[in-house]
ROMI-177445 format. One record per residue (C-alpha): chain; residue in one letter; x, y negated, z. Coordinates in Angstrom, 1 decimal. Example, Ala and Ser with C-alpha at 12.3 -4.5 7.8 and 13.67 -1.06 7.14 Angstrom:
+-------+------+--------+--------+--------+
| chain | resn |      X |      Y |      Z |
+-------+------+--------+--------+--------+
|     A |    A |   12.3 |    4.5 |    7.8 |
|     A |    S |   13.7 |    1.1 |    7.1 |
+-------+------+--------+--------+--------+
% end
This chain:
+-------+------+--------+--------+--------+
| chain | resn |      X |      Y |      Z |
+-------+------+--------+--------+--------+
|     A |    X |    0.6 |   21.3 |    9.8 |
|     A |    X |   -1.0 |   18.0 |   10.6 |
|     A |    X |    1.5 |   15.0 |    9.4 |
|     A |    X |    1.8 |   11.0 |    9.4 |
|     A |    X |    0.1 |   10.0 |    6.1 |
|     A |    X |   -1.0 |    6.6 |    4.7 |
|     A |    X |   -5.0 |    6.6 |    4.9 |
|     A |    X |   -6.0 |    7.8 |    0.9 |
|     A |    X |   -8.8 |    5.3 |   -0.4 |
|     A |    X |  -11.3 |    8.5 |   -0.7 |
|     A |    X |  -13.9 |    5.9 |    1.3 |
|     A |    X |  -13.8 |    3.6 |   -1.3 |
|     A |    X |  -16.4 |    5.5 |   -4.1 |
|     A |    X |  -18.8 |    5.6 |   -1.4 |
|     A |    X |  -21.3 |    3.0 |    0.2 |
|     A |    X |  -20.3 |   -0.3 |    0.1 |
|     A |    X |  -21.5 |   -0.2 |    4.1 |
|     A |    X |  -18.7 |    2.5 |    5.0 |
|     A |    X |  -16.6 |    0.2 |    7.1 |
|     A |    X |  -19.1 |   -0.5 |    9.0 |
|     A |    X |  -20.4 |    3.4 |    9.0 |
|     A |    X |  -19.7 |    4.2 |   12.9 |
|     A |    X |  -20.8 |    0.8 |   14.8 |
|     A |    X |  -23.0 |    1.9 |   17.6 |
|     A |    X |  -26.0 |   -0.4 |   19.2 |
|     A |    X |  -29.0 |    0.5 |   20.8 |
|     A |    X |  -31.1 |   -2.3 |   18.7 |
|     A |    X |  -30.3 |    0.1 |   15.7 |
|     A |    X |  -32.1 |    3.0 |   14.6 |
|     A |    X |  -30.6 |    6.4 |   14.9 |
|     A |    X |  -31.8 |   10.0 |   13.8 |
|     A |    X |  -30.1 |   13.4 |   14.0 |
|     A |    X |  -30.1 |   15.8 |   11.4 |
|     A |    X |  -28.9 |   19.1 |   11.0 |
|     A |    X |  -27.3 |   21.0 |    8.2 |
|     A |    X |  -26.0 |   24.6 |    7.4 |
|     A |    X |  -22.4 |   25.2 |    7.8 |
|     A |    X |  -20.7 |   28.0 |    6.0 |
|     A |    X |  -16.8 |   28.7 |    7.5 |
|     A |    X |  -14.4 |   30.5 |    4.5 |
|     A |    X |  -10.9 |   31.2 |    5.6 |
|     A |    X |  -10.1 |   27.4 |    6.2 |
|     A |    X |  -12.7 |   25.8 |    4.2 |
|     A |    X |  -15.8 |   24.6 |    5.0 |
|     A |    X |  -19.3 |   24.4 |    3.0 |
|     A |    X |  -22.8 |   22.8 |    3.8 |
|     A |    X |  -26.2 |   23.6 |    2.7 |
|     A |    X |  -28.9 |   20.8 |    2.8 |
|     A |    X |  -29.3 |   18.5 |    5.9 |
|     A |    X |  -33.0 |   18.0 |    7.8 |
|     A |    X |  -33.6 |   14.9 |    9.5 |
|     A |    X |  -34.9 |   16.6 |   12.6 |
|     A |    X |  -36.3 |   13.2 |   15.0 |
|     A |    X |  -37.5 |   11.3 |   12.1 |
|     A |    X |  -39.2 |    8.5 |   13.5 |
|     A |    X |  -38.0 |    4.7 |   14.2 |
|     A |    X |  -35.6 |    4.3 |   17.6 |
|     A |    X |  -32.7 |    5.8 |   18.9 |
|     A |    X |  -32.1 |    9.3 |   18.3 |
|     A |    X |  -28.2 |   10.6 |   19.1 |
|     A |    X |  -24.9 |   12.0 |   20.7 |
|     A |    X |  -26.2 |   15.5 |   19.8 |
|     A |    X |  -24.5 |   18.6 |   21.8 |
|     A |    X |  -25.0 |   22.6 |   20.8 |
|     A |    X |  -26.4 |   24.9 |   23.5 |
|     A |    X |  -23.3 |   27.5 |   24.4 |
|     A |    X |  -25.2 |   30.1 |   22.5 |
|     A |    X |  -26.0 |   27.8 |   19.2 |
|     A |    X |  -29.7 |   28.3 |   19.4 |
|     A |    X |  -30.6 |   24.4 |   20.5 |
|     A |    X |  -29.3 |   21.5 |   20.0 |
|     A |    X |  -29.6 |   18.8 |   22.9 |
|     A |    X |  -29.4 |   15.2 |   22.4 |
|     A |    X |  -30.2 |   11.4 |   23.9 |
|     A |    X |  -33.5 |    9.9 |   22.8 |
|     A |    X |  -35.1 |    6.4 |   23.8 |
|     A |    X |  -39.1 |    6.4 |   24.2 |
|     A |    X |  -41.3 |    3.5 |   22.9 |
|     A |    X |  -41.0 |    2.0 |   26.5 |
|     A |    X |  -37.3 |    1.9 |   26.5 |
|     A |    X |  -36.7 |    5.2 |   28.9 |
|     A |    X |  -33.7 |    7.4 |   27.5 |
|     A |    X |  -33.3 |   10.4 |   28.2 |
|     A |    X |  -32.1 |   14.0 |   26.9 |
|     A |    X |  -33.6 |   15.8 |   24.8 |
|     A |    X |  -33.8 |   19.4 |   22.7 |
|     A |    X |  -35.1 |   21.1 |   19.5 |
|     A |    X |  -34.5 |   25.0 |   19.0 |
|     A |    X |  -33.1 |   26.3 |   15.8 |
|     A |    X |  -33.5 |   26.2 |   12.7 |
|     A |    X |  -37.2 |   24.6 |   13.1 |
|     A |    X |  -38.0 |   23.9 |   16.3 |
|     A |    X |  -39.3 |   20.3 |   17.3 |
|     A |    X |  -38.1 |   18.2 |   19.5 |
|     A |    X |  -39.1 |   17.6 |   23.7 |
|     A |    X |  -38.1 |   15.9 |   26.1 |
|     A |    X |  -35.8 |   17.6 |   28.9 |
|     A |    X |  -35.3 |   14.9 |   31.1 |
|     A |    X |  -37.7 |   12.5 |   33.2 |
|     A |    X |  -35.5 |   11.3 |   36.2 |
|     A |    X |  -35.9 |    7.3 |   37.0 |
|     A |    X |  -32.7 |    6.8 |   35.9 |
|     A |    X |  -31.6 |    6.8 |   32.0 |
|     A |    X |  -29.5 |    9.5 |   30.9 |
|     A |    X |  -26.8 |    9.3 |   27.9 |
|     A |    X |  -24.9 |   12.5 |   26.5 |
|     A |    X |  -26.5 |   15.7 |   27.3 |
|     A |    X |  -23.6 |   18.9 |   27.3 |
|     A |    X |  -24.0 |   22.4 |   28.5 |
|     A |    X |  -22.1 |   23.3 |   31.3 |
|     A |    X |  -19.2 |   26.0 |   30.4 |
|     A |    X |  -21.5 |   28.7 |   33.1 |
|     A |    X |  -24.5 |   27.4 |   31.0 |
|     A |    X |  -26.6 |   27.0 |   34.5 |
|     A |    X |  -27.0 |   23.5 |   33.8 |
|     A |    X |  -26.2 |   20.3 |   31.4 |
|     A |    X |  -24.2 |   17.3 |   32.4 |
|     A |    X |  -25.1 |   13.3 |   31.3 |
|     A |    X |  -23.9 |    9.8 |   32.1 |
|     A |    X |  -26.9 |    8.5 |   34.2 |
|     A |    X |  -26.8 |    4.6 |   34.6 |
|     A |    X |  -27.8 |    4.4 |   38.1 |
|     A |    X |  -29.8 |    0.9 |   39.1 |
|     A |    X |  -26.8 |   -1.4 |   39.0 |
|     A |    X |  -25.7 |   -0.3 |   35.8 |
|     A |    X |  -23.3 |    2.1 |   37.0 |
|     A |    X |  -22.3 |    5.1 |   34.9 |
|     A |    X |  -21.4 |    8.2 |   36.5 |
|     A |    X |  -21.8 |   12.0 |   35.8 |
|     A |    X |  -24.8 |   14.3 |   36.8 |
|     A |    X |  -25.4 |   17.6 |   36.8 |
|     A |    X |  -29.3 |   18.7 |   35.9 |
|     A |    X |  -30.5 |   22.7 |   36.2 |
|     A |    X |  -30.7 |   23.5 |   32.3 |
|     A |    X |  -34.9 |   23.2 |   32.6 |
|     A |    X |  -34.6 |   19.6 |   33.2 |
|     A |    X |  -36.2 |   20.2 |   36.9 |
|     A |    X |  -34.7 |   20.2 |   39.9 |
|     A |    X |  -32.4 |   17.6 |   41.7 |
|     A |    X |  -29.4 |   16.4 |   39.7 |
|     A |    X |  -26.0 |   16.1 |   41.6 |
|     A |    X |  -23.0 |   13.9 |   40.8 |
|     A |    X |  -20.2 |   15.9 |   39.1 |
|     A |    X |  -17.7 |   12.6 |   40.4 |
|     A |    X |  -18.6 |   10.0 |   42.9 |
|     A |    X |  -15.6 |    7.7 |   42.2 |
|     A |    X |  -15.5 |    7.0 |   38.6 |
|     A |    X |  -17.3 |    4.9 |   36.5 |
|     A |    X |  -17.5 |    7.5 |   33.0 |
|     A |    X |  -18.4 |    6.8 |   29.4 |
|     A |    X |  -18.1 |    9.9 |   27.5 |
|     A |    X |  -17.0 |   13.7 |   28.8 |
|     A |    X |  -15.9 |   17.0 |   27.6 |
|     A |    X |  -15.9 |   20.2 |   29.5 |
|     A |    X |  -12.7 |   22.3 |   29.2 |
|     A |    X |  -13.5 |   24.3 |   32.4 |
|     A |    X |  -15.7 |   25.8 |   34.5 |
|     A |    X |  -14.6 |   22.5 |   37.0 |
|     A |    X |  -12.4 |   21.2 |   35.1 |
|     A |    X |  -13.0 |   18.3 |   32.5 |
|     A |    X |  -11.5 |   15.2 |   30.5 |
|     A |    X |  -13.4 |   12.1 |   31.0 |
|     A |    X |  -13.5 |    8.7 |   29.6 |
|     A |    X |  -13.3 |    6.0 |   31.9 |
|     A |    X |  -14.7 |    2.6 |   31.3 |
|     A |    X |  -12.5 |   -0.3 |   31.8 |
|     A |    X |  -13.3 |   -3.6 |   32.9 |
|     A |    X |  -12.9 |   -5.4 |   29.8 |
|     A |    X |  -12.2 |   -8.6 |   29.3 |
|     A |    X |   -8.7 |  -11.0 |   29.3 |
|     A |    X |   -6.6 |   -9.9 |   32.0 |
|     A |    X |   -9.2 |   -6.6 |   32.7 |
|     A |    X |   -8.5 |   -3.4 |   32.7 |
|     A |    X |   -8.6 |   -1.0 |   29.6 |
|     A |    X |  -10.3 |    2.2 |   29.3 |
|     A |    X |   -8.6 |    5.8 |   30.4 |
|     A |    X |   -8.5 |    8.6 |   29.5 |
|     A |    X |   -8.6 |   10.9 |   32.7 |
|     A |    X |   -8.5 |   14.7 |   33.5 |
|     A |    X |  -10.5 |   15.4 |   36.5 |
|     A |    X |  -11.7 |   18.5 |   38.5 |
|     A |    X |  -15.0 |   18.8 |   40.0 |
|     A |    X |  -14.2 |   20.9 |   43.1 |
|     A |    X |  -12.0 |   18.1 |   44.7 |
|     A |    X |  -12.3 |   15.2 |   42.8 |
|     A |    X |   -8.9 |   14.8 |   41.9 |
|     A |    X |   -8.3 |   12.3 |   38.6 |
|     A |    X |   -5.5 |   12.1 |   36.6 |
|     A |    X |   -4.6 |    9.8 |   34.0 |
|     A |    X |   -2.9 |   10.8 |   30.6 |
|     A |    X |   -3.7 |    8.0 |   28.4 |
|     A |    X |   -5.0 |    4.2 |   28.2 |
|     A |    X |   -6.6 |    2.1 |   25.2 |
|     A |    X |   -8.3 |    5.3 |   23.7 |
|     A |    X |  -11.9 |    5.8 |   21.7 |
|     A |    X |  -15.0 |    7.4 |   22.2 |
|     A |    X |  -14.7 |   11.0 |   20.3 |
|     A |    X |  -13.3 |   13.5 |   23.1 |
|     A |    X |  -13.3 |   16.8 |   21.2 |
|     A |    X |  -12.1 |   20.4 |   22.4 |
|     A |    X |   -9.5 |   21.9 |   20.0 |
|     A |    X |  -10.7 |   25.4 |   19.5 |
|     A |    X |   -8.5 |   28.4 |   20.4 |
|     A |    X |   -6.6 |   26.3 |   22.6 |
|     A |    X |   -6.0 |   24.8 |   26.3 |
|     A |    X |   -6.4 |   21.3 |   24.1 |
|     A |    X |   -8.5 |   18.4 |   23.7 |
|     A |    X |   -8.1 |   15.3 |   20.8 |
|     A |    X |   -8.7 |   11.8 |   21.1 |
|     A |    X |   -8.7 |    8.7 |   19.5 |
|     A |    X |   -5.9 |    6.6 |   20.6 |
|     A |    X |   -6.2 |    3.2 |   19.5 |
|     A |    X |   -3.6 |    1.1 |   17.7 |
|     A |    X |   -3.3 |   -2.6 |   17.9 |
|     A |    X |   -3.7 |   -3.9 |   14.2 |
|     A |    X |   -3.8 |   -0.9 |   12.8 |
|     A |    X |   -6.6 |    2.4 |   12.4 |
|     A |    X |   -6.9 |    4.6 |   15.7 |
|     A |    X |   -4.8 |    8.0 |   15.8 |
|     A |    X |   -6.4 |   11.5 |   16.3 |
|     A |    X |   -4.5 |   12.4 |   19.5 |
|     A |    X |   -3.6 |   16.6 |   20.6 |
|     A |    X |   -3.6 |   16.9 |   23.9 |
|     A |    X |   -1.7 |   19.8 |   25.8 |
|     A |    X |   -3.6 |   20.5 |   28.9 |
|     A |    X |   -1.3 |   22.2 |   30.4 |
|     A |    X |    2.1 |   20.5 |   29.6 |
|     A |    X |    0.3 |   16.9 |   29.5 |
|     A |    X |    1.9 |   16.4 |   26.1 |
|     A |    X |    0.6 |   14.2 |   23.5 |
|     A |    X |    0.8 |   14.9 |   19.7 |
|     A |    X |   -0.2 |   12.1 |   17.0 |
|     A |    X |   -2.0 |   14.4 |   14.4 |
|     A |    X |   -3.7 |   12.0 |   11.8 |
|     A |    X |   -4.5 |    8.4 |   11.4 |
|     A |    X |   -8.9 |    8.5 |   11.3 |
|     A |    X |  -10.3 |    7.0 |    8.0 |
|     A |    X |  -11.0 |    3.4 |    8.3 |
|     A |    X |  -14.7 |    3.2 |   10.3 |
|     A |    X |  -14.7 |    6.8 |   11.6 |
|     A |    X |  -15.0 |    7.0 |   14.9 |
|     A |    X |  -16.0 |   10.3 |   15.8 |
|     A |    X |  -14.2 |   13.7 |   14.6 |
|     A |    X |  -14.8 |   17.7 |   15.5 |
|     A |    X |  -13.4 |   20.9 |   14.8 |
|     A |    X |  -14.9 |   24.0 |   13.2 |
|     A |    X |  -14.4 |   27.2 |   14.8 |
|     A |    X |  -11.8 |   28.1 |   12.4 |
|     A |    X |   -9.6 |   25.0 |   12.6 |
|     A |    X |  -10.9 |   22.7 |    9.9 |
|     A |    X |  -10.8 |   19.2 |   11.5 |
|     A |    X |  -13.6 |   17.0 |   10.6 |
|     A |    X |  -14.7 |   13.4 |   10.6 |
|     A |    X |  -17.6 |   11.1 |    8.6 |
|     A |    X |  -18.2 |    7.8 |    7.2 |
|     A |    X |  -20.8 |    6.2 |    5.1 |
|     A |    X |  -22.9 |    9.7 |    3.9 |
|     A |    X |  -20.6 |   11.8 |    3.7 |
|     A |    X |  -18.2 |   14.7 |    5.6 |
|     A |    X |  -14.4 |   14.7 |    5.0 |
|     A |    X |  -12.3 |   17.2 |    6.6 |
|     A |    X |   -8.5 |   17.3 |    6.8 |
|     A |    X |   -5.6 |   19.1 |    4.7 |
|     A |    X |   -1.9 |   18.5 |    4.3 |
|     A |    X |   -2.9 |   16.0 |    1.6 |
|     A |    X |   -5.2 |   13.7 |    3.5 |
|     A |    X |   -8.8 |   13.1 |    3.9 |
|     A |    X |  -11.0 |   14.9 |    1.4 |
|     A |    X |  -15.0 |   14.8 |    1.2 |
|     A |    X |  -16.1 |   18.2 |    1.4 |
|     A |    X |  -20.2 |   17.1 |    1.3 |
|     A |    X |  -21.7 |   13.7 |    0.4 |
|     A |    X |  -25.8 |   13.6 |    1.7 |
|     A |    X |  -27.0 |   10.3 |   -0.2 |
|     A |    X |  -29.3 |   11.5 |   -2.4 |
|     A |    X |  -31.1 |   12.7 |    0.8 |
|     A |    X |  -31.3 |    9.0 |    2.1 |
|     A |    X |  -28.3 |    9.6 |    4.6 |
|     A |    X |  -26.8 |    6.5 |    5.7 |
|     A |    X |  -24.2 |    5.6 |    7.9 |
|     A |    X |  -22.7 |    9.0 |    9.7 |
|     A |    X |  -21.7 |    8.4 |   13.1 |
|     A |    X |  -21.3 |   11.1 |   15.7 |
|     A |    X |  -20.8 |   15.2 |   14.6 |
|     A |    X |  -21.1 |   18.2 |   16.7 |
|     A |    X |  -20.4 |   21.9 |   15.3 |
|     A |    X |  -22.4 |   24.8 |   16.8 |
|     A |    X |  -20.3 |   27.5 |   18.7 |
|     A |    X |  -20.2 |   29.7 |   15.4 |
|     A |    X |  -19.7 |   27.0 |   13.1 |
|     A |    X |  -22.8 |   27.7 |   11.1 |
|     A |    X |  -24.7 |   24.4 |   12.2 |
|     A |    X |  -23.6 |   21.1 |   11.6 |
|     A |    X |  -25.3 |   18.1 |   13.6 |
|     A |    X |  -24.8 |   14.3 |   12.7 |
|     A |    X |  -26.4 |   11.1 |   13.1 |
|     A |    X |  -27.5 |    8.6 |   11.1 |
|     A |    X |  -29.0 |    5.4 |   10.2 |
|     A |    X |  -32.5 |    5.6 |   10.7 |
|     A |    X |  -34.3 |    5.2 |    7.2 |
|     A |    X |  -35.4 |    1.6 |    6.5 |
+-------+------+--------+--------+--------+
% end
């Protein structure tokens, strides 16, 4: 079982960069790479990682098709125009999806796999969720009219946990977290102050989060969909903010170049990709079967 734990100083053999391993900006280079992923009872191995969009820009937030074959992800062009993007597996090369006006963040398979979702940044800067047909063609259609979302995660045909942005700032509002349902547009909110990484907990009516802490590093949250309940599970390592769980349960997370997953005694690494020029992990995703692992990283210099 999961416990309280002072965060182990396993970070500190590694890059002398790893506190700043997750910092996000779209002035700096990103690319996503892929790497086999071998499941054993509770463990988890990797084979070698491929830099898959290798080129200068921003390359990320990677998502796995339902059936594992593709991975989608969010790519800006030499103009400035993001949108979403795809490569097949194990060697296919990436093309663009997407070519709406409007830019498009965080490509994700819908749980029918009829279409994808994304944050589109409508003309004033606005960020609400779309719905595209899985070709990329076609009219998109708001999933929610009312809120102004940062990140998603389906846990239902119509039903899904969103983050909200707040309006940041003294005396502004802070960010949600919110469970909403796409068939009436109802919102509820189960947490406030919480992180980017919305993950589904496999096997279960369950998301995590990261809540964050005030002077302190942000907690891996369990969240009971049904019951509303909140569990603290594990303090994240200092700089990771993105985790994921394998099919079989192993929760992961990254910082600097390498993987760590979780056990009863803390964080361990369980892969380290430097000698392959990996720098600076940020967001992972985990194919349906757990045999794929997908990451992001610095772009090399």
């Amino acid at each position: 079982m999961l416990k309280r734990y002072a965060v182990m100083a396993v970070l500190s053999g590694l890059s002398a960069n790893g506190s700043n391993a997750n910092a996000q900006a779209r002035s700096t280079g990103t690319d996503v790479w892929i790497v086999p992923m071998k499941q054993t009872g509770i463990a988890v191995s990797f084979g070698d990682p491929r830099n898959v969009t290798d080129r200068p820009g921003y390359d990320n937030q990677p998502s796995f098709t339902l059936k594992g074959d593709a991975v989608f992800y969010t790519a800006t062009d030499e103009k400035g125009k993001t949108d979403a993007w795809r490569f097949t597996l194990p060697d296919g090369k990436p093309e663009r999806v997407t070519s709406y006006p409007m830019n498009v963040y965080s490509p994700t398979q819908t749980p029918d796999g009829k279409w994808f979702s994304v944050i589109g940044v409508e003309p004033d800067s606005t960020q609400r969720l779309w719905k595209i047909p899985l070709d990329g063609k076609g009219t998109p259609s708001k999933v929610n009219d009312n809120l102004k979302i940062g990140y998603h995660v389906w846990t239902g045909d119509h039903s899904l946990v969103v983050y909200v942005l707040g309006s940041g700032g003294r005396g502004g509002t802070p960010s949600t977290l919110q469970i909403i349902d796409d068939h009436n547009g109802r919102a509820e909110i189960v947490a406030t102050n919480v992180g980017r990484a919305l993950q589904k907990i496999p096997g279960r009516d369950a998301v995590s989060f990261q809540q964050l802490v005030r002077d302190s590093l942000p907690w891996i949250v369990d969240l009971d969909l049904r019951t509303k309940q909140k569990r603290e599970l594990v303090q994240a390592p200092k700089g990771a903010d993105y985790h994921v769980w394998a099919p079989n349960g192993a929760l992961l997370t990254a910082a600097a170049s390498a993987i760590f997953r979780y056990t009863d005694d803390g964080w361990a690494p369980v892969a380290d990709f430097a000698k392959f020029g990996v720098k600076n992990i940020s967001r992972i995703a985990v194919s349906p079967r757990g045999n794929w692992l997908a990451f992001v990283a610095e772009d090399k210099p």
